[in-house]
C-alpha positions as CSV (number, residue, x, y, z in Angstrom):
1,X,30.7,-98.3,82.8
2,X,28.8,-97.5,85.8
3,X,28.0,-100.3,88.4
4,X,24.9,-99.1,89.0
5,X,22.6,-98.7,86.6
6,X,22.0,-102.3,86.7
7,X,20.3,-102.0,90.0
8,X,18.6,-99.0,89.3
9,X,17.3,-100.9,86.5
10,X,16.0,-103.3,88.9
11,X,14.6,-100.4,91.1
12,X,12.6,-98.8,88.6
13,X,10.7,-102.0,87.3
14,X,10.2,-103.4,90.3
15,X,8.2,-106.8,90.2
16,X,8.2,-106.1,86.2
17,X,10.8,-108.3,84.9
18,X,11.9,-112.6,85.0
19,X,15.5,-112.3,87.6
20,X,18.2,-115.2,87.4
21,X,20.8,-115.3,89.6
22,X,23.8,-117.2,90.0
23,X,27.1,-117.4,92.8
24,X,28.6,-114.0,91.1
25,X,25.8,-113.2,88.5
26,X,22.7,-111.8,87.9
27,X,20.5,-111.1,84.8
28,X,16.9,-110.1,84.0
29,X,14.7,-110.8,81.3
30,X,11.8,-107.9,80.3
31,X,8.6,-109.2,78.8
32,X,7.7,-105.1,78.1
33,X,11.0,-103.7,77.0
34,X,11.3,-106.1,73.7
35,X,11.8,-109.1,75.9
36,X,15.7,-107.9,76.2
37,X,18.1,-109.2,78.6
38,X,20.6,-107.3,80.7
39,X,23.2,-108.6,83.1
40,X,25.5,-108.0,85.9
41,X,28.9,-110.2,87.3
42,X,31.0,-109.1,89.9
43,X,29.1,-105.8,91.2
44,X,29.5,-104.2,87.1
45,X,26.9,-103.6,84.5
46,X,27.4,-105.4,81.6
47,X,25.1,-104.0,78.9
48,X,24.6,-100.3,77.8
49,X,21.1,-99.2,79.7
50,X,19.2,-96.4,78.7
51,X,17.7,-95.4,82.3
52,X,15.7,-92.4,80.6
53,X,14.1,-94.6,78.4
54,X,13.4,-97.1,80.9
55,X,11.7,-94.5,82.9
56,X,9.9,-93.2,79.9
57,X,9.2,-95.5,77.1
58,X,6.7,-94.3,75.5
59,X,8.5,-92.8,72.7
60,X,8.5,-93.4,69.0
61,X,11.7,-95.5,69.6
62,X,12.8,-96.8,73.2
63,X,16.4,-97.8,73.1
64,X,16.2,-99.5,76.7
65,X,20.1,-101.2,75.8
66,X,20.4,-104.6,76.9
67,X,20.2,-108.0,74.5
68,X,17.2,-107.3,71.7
69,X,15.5,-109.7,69.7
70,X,14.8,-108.4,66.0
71,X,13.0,-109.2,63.0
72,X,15.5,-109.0,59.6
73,X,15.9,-107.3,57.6
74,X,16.1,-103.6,58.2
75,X,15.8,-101.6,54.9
76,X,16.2,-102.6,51.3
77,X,12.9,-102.9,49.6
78,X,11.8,-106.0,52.6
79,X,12.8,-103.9,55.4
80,X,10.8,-103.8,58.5
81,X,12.9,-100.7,59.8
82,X,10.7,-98.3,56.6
83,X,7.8,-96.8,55.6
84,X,8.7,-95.3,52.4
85,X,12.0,-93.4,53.3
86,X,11.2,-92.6,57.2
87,X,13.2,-94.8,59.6
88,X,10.8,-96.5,62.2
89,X,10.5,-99.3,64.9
90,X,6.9,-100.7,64.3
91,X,4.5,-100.8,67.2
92,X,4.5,-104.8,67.1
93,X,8.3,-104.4,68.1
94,X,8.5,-101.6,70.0
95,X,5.6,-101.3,72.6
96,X,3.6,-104.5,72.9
97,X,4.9,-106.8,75.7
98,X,5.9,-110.3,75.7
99,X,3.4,-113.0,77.1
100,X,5.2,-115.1,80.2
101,X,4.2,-118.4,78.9
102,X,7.0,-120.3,81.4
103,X,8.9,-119.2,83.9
104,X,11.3,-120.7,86.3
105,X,14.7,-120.0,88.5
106,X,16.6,-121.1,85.2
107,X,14.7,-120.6,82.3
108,X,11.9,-118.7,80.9
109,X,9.7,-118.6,77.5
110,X,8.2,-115.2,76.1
111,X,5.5,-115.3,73.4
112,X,3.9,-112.5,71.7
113,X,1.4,-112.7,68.3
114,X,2.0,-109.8,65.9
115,X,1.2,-108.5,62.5
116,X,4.9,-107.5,60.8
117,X,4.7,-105.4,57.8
118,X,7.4,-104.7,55.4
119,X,8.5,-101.8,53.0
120,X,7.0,-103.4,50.1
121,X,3.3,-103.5,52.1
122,X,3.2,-107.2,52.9
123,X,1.5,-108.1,56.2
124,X,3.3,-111.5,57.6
125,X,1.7,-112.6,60.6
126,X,3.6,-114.4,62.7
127,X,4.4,-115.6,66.4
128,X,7.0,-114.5,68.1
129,X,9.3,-116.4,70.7
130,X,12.1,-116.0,72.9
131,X,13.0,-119.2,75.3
132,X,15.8,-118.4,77.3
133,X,17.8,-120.5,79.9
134,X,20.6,-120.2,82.0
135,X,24.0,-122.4,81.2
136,X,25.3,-123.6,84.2
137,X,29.1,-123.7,83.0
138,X,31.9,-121.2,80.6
139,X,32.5,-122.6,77.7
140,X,34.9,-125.0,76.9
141,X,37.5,-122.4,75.6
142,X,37.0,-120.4,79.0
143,X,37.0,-123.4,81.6
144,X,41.0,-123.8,81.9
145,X,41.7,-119.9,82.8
146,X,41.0,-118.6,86.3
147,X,37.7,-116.6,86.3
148,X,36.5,-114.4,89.3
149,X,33.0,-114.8,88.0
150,X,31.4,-115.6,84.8
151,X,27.7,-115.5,83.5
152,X,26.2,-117.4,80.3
153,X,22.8,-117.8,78.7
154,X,21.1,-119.0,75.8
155,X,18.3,-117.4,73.8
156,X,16.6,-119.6,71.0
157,X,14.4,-117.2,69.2
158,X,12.3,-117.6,66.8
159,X,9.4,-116.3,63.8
160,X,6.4,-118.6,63.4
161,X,4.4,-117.3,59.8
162,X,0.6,-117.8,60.3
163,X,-0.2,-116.8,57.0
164,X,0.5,-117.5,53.7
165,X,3.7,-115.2,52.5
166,X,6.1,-115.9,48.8
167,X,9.5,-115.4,49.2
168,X,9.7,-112.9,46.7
169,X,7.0,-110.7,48.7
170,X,8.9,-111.0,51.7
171,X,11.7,-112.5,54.2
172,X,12.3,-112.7,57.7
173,X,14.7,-114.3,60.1
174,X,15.7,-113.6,64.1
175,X,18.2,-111.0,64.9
176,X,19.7,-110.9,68.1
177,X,21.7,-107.2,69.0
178,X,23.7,-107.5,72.4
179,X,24.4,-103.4,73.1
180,X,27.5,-102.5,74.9
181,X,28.3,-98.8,76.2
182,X,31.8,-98.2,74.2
183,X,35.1,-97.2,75.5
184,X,38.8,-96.3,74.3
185,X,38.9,-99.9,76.0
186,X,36.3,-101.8,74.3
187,X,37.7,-104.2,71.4
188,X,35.7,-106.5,69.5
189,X,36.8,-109.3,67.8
190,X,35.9,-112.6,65.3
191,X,37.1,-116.0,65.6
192,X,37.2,-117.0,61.9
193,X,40.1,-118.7,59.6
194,X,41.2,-116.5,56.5
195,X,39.9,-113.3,58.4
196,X,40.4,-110.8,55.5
197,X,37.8,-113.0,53.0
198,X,35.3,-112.8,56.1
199,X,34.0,-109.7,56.6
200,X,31.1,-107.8,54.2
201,X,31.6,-104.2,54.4
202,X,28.4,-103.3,52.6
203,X,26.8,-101.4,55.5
204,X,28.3,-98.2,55.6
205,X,31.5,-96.8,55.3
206,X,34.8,-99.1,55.2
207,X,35.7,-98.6,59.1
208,X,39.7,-98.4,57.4
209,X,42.4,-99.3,60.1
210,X,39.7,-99.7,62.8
211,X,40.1,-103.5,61.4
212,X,43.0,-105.1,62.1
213,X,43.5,-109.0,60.8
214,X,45.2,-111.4,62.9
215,X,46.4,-114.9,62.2
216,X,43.2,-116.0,63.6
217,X,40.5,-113.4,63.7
218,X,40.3,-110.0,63.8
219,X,39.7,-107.1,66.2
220,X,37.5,-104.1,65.5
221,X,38.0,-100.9,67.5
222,X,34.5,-100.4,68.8
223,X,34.7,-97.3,71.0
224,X,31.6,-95.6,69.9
225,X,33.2,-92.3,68.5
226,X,32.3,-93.2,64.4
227,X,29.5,-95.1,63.1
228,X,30.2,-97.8,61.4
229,X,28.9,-101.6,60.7
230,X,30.1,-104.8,59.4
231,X,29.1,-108.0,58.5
232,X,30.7,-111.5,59.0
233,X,29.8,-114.3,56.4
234,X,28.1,-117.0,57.1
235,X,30.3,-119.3,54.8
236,X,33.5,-117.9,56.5
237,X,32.6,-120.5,59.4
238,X,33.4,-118.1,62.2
239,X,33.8,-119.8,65.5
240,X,32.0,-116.5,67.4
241,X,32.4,-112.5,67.8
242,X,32.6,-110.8,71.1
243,X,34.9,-107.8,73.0
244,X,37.0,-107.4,75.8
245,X,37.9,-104.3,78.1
246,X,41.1,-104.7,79.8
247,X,40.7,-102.4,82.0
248,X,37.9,-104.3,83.9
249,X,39.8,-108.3,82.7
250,X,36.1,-108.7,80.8
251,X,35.4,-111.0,78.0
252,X,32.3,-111.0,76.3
253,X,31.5,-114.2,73.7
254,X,28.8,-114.5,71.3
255,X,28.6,-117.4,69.5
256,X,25.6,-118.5,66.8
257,X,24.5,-121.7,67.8
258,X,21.7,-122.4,65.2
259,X,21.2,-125.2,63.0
260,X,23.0,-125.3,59.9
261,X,20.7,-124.3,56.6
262,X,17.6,-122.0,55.6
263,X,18.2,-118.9,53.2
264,X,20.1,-116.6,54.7
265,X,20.3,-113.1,53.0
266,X,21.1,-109.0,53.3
267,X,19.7,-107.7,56.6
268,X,21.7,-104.0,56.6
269,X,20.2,-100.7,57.3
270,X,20.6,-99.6,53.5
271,X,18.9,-99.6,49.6
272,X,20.8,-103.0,49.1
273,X,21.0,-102.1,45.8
274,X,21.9,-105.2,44.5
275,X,19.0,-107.0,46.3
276,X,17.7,-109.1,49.3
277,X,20.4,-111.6,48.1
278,X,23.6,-109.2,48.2
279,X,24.6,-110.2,51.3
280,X,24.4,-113.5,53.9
281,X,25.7,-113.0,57.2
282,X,25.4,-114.7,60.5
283,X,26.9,-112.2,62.5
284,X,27.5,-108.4,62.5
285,X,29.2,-105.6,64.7
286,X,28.0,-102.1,64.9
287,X,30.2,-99.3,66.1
288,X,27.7,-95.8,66.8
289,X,28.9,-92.5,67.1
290,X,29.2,-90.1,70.1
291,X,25.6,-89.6,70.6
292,X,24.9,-92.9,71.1
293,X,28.1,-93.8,72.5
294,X,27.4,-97.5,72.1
295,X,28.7,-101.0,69.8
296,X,26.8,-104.4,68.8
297,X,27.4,-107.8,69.0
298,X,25.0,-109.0,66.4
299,X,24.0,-113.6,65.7
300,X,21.8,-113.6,62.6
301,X,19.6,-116.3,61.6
302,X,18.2,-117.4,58.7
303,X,14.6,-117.4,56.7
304,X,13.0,-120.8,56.6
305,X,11.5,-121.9,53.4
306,X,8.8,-124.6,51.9
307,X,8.7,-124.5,48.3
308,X,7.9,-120.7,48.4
309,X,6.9,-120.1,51.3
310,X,7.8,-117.8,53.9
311,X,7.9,-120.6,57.7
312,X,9.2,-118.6,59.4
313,X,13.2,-118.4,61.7
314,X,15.3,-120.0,64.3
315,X,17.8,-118.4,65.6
316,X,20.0,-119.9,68.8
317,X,22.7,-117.6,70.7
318,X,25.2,-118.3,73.4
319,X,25.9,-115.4,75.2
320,X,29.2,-115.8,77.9
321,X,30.5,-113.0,79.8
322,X,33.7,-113.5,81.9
323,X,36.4,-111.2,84.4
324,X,39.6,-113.0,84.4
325,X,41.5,-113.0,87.6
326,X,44.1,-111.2,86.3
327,X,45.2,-109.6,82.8
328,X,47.9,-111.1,81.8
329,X,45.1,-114.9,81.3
330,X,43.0,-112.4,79.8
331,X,45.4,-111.4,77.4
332,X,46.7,-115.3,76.8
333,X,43.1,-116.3,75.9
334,X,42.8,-113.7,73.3
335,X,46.0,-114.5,72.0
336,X,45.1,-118.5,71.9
337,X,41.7,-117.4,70.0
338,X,43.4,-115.1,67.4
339,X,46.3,-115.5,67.3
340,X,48.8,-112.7,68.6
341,X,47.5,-109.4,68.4
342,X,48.2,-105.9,70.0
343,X,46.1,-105.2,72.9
344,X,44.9,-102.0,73.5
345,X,46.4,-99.3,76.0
């Protein structure tokens, strides 16, 4: 990836975004991009940045990059991705800018009031939050291995419903999608026990030896050259998802810290012909093709219910990226979390 495009990020907003910086580390936070976060450790870029769209967002969709904040699901007949059978990010989402309600060296809260409505025509009014803080350490699994640098941050983000919504008129949780530029070097990966009874392939088409299971975990090959998407279940208990690049010793951890409960349910891009209920992930990778040249480290929450009411979400994400001082710990850490698996060249 190129080192710079982090900086020139930083160039064209100017005084625009919320900065955080640490010894090795730097992030920004973007109250008019989707309240998204991007980051930088040890000189390099860390998320996929669309510079053209920074420089021009006013577009139907503006795929700046960076960490995004969504509302679930995307299609079946609740989607909030659909009008009819036209694919659309809604204005709500797209263009109108976060609220700074705090904002400190470590920590800030974004607030925005919106109107969210879904395929089936139901308006759900609701506030919108992102609080996000700095976390002054690795975690635990990291802290042992020598790190030239490391950054890690928490979002807790969440849907308030102001109005009164049935749960068989609509649902809605938080989605977080972290968006990574892919790479013959980019490998992403789940912590989970009995891998092979952990993944829902009911996005697209079955990604075939692109998966590989591990004692473990397993590793996805996520190197943006064929579209493809899968889900991880939230019964499966997976520990977190995330990627590594040997070629620049980087880790990347994403781990879905929210509280246990709520209904979860199908979030994917597709009819869901079996319904809302097919499906109930807490986390999900996407792989895009050439064009976007891109892959997703998804945490999904879940939709919280009174009686039949729709309350709203809360959904909390730990985000750690790490270089390792050398490859060979790099490798040893992945082996410790999997299990032994084959790196890539």
């Amino acid at each position: 990836m190129a080192t710079g495009k982090f900086q020139e990020l930083l160039r064209i907003k100017k005084g625009a975004v919320l900065a955080f910086q640490n010894e090795k580390s730097a992030c920004v936070l973007c109250p008019d991009m989707g309240g998204r976060v991007f980051g930088e450790l040890c000189g390099h870029s860390l998320h996929r940045i669309d510079l053209n769209a920074v420089r021009c967002p006013d577009q139907p969709f503006a795929n700046f990059g960076g960490g995004n904040f969504w509302p679930a699901p995307e299609g079946g007949n609740f989607g909030f991705n659909y009008r009819g059978n036209e694919w659309y990010v809604q204005p709500c989402i797209n263009a109108a800018p976060f609220q700074v309600a705090s904002h400190d060296d470590r920590a800030a809260v974004l607030q925005k009031q919106i109107t969210l409505v879904n395929r089936a025509g139901i308006r759900v009014e609701t506030r919108m939050q992102r609080a996000f803080r700095l976390v002054p350490k690795p975690p635990i699994s990291l802290q042992r291995y020598n790190l030239e640098g490391f950054l890690s941050y928490q979002t807790a983000d969440t849907f308030t419903v102001l109005n009164r919504v049935p749960v068989d008129a609509a649902l809605l949780a938080g989605w977080t999608l972290e968006q990574f530029e892919g790479t013959d070097q980019t490998i992403s990966f789940c912590a989970v026990v009995h891998p092979e009874q952990a993944i829902n392939f009911d996005f697209y088409e079955h990604p075939g030896a692109r998966i590989a299971y591990a004692p473990q975990g397993f590793t996805y090959k996520t190197d943006a050259r064929r579209k493809g998407q899968i889900g991880i279940r939230q019964v499966a208990g997976a520990r977190f998802i995330g990627f590594y690049d040997l070629s620049r010793r980087l880790v990347c951890l994403r781990e879905n810290c929210s509280v246990a409960g709520g209904l979860y349910f199908n979030i994917a891009d597709n009819d869901q012909p079996q319904g809302p209920f097919s499906a109930a992930d807490n986390y999900s990778i996407f792989n895009s093709d050439a064009d976007m040249g891109a892959f997703e480290l998804e945490t999904i929450g879940s939709a919280q219910v009174e009686q039949k009411w729709l309350k709203g979400s809360e959904l909390v994400s730990l985000t750690t990226f790490a270089i390792f001082e050398n490859e060979r710990d790099l490798q040893g850490f992945i082996d410790e979390m999997l299990g032994k698996v084959p790196m890539a060249e």
